[in-house]
C-alpha positions as CSV (number, residue, x, y, z in Angstrom):
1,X,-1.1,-49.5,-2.7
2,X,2.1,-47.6,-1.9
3,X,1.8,-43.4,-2.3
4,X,3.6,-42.1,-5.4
5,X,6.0,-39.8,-3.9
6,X,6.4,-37.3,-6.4
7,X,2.9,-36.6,-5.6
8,X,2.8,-36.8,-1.5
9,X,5.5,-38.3,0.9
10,X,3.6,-39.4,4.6
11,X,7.9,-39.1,5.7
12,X,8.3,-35.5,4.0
13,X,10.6,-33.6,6.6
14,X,11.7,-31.0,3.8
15,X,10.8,-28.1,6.0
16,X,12.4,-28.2,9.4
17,X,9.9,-26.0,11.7
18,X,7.1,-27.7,10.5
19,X,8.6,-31.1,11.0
20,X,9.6,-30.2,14.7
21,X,6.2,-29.0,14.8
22,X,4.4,-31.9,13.7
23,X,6.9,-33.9,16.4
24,X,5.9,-31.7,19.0
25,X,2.1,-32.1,18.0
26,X,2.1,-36.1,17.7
27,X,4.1,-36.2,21.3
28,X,1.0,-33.8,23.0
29,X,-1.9,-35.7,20.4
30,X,-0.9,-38.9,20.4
31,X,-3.9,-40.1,18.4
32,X,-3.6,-37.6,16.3
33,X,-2.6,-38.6,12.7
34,X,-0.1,-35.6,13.0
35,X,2.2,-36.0,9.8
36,X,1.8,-34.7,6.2
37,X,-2.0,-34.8,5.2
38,X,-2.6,-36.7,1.5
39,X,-5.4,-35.6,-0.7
40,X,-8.8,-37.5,-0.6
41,X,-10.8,-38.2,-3.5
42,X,-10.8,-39.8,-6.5
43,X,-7.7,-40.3,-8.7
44,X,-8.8,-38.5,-11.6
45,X,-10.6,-35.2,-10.5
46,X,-12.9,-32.7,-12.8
47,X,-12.6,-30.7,-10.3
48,X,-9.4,-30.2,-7.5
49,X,-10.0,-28.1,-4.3
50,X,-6.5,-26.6,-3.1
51,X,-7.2,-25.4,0.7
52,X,-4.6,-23.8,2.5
53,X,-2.9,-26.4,5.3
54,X,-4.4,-28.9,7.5
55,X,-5.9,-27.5,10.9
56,X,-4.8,-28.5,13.9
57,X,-7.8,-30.0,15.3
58,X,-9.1,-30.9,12.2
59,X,-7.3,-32.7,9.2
60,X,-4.0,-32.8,11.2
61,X,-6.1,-34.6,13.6
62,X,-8.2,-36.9,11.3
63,X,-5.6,-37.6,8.1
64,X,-8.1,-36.0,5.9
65,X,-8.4,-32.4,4.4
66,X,-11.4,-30.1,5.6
67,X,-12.1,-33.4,7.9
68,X,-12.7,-33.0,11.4
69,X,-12.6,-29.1,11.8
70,X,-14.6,-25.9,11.5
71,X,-13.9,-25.0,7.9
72,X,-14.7,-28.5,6.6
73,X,-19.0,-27.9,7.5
74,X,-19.4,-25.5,4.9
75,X,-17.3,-27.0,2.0
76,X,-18.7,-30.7,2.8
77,X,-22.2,-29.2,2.6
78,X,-21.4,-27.4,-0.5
79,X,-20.1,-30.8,-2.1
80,X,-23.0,-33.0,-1.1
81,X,-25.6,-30.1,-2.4
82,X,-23.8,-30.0,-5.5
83,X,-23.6,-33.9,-6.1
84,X,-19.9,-34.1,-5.5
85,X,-20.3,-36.2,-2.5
86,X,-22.5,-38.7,-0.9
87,X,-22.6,-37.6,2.5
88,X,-22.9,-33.7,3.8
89,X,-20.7,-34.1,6.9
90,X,-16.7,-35.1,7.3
91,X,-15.8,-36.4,10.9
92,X,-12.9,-39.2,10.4
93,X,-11.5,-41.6,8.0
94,X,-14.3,-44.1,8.7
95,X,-17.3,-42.1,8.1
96,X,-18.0,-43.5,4.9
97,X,-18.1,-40.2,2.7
98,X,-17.0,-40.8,-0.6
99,X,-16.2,-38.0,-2.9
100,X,-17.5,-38.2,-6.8
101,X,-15.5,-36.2,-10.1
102,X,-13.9,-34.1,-7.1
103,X,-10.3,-34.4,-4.8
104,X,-9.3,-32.4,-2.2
105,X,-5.7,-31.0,-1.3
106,X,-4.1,-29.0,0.4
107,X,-1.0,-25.9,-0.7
108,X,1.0,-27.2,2.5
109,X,0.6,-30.7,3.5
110,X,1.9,-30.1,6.9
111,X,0.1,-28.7,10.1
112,X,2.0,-24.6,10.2
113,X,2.1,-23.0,13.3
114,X,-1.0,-20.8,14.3
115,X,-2.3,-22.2,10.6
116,X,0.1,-19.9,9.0
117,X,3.0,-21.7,6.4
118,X,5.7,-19.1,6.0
119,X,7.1,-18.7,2.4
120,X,9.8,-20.8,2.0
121,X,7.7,-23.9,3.3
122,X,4.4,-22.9,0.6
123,X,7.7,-22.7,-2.0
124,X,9.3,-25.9,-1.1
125,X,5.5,-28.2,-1.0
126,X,4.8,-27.0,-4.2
127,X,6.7,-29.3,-6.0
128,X,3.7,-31.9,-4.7
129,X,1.0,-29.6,-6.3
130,X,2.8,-29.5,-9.6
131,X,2.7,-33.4,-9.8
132,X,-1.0,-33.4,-8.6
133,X,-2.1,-30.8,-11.2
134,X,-0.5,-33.1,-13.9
135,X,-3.3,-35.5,-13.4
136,X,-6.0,-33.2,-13.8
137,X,-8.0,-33.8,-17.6
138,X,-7.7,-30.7,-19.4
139,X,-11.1,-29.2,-19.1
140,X,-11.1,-29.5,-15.1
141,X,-11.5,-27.0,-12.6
142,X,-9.3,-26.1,-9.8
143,X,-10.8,-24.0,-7.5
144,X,-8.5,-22.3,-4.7
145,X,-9.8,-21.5,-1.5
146,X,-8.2,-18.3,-0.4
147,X,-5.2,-16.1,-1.9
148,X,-2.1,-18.2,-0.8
149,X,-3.9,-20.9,-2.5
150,X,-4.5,-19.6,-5.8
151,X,-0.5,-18.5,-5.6
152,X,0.5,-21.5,-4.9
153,X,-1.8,-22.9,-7.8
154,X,-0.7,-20.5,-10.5
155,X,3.4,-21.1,-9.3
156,X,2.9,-24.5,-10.0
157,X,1.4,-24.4,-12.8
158,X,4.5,-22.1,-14.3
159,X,2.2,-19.0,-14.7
160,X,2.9,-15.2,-14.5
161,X,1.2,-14.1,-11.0
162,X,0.5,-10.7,-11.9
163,X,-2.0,-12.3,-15.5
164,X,-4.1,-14.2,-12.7
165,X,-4.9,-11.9,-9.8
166,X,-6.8,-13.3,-6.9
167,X,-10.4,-12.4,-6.9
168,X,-13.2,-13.9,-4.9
169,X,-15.9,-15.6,-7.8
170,X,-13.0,-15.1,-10.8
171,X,-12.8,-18.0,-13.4
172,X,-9.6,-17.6,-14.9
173,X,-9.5,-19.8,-18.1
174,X,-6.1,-21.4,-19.0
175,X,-4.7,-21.8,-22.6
176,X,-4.9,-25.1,-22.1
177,X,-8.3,-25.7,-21.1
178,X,-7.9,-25.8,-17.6
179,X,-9.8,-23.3,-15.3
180,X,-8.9,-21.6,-11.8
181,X,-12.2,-20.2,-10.0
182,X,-11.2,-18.3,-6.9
183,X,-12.8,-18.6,-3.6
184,X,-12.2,-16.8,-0.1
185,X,-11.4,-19.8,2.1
186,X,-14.2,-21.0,4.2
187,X,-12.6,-20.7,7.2
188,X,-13.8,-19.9,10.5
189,X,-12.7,-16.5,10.6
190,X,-13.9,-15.6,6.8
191,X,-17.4,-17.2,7.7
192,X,-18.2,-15.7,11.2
193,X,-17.4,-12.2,9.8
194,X,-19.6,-13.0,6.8
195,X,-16.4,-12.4,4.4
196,X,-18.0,-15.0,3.2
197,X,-21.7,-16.3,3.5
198,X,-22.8,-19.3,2.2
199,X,-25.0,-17.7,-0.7
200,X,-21.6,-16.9,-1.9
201,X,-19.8,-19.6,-1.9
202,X,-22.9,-21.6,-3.0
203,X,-22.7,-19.2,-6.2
204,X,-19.1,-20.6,-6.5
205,X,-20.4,-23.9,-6.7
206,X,-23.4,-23.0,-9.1
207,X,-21.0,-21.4,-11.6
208,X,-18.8,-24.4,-11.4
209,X,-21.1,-27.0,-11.8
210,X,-22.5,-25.2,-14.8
211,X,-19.4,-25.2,-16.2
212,X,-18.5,-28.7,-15.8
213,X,-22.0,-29.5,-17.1
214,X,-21.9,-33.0,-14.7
């Protein structure tokens, strides 16, 4: 089945340095999948994890968000405990793992230099979250991992930034039934400095499974 490209283009090139960047990246990796990173899960999500970009060494690597890379142990474990997976660990596309009421995206679908998307390039890939949020049922949960996530998130969906502040455990309900729940992102930087343990993001998890009542 072709990709919908309102919703994810494998040939985006829309932002220049990341493309150049992702050429650079395939010509030193060469097995690396090294192009924009679709989501992974099922079609029809209760609950949607935005993450920030893929890694280098991780989902830029493997095709796969969270797949392959430091900050991908933590959230698979969290997903598996919670019954949103069948398997606790993401290495590559053959693994078998199969996600279950849950997808997983990304704000920027391309691989940013030193993991860090500059404005214009967040602005210009959210287009692709505005058509993934459309397929989200109306009571689902989106839950952003980090700050730029939850921006990105709220831009999409048309909403005033400064009515949703980002805040670390927050479940912002939406008029339309919709919820945002906020997490720091489980990065490798945010976990070794215990910015966030995993009691804390396994209270994420327990709050949104509650709610979801699945």
């Amino acid at each position: 089945m072709s990709e919908n490209l309102a919703v994810f283009n494998l040939n985006c090139t829309a932002c220049p340095r990341l493309s150049r960047f992702l050429k650079e990246t395939r010509q030193k990796y060469t097995a690396y999948h090294a192009r924009p990173v679709p989501a992974f899960g099922v079609k029809k999500p209760k609950l949607l994890i935005v993450g920030l970009a893929p890694g280098m060494h991780g989902a830029n690597a493997t095709g796969r968000p969270f797949t392959g890379d430091h900050a991908g142990i933590i959230l698979y474990e969290m997903l598996y405990k919670h019954g949103f997976s069948n398997k606790p660990v993401s290495t590559n596309l053959d693994d078998g793992l199969k996600l279950k009421h849950c997808r997983i995206t990304n704000a920027v679908k391309c691989l940013p230099p030193e993991n860090k998307p500059i404005g214009d390039e967040i602005n210009t890939c959210n287009r692709y979250l505005v058509e993934e949020l459309k397929t989200l049922d109306k009571k689902a949960i989106i839950l952003c991992l980090g700050q730029i996530s939850h921006k990105a998130v709220i831009k999409a969906l048309a909403l005033k930034q400064t009515d949703y502040p980002f805040q670390h455990g927050k479940a912002h309900i939406l008029a339309d039934g919709r919820t945002i729940t906020d997490s720091y992102h489980c990065s490798r930087y945010n976990t070794n400095t215990r910015r966030l343990t995993e009691a804390m993001f396994n209270t994420v998890f327990v709050q949104i499974k509650s709610q979801l009542k699945i």
